[in-house]
C-alpha positions as CSV (number, residue, x, y, z in Angstrom):
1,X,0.0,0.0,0.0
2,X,1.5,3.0,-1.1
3,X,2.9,5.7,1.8
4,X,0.0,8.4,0.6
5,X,-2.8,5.5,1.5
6,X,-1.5,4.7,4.8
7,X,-1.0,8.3,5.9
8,X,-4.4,8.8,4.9
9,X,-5.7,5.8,7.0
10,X,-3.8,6.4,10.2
11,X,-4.7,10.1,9.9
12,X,-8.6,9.2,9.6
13,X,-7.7,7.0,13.1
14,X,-6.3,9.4,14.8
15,X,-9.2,11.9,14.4
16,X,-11.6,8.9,15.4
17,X,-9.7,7.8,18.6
18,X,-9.0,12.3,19.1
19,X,-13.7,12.3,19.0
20,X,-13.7,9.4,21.4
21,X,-11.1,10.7,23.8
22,X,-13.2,13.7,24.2
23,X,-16.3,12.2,24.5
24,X,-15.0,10.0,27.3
25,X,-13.7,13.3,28.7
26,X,-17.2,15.1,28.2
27,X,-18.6,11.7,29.5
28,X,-16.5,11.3,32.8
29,X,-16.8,15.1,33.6
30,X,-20.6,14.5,33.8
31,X,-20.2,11.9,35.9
32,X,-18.3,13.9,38.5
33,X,-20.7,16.4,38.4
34,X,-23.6,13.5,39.0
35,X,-21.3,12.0,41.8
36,X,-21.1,15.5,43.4
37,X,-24.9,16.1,42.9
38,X,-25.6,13.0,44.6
39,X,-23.1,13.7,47.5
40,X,-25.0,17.3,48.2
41,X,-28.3,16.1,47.7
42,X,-27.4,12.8,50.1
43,X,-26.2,15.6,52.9
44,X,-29.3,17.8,52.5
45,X,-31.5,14.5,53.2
46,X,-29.8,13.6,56.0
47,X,-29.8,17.0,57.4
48,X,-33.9,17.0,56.7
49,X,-34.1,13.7,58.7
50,X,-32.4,14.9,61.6
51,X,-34.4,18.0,61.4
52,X,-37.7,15.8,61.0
53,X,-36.4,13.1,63.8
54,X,-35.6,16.3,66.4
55,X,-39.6,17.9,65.9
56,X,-40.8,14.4,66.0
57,X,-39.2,14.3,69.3
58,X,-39.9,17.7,70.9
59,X,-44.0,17.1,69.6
60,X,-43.8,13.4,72.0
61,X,-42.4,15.6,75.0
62,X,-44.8,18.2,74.3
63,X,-47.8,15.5,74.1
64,X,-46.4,13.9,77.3
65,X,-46.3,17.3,79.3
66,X,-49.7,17.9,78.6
67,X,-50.9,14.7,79.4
């Protein structure tokens, strides 16, 4: 195969694996940014259920002060 063909060829793979390096860049990036969603939204739920499990508690001493 002549030097022209093979230049040609390797060039045309190069640009493919180049598209795919970036989409796995593009790809992982968006991950992070789920992984670091999660992590915040996984904080502001526990914070709500130990906000939820303190009122649950002060309304049962309330009730058993007025009983």
């Amino acid at each position: 195969m002549p030097r022209k063909e093979l230049n040609q060829q390797n060039s045309g793979r190069v640009s493919v694996l180049c598209e795919a390096t970036q989409f796995l860049k593009d790809v992982f990036g968006q991950i992070e940014s789920l992984i670091n969603g999660h992590t915040c939204l996984l904080s502001d739920s526990n914070y709500v259920t130990t906000e939820k499990n303190e009122l649950q508690g002060r309304n049962i001493s309330a009730r058993d002060r007025d009983i």
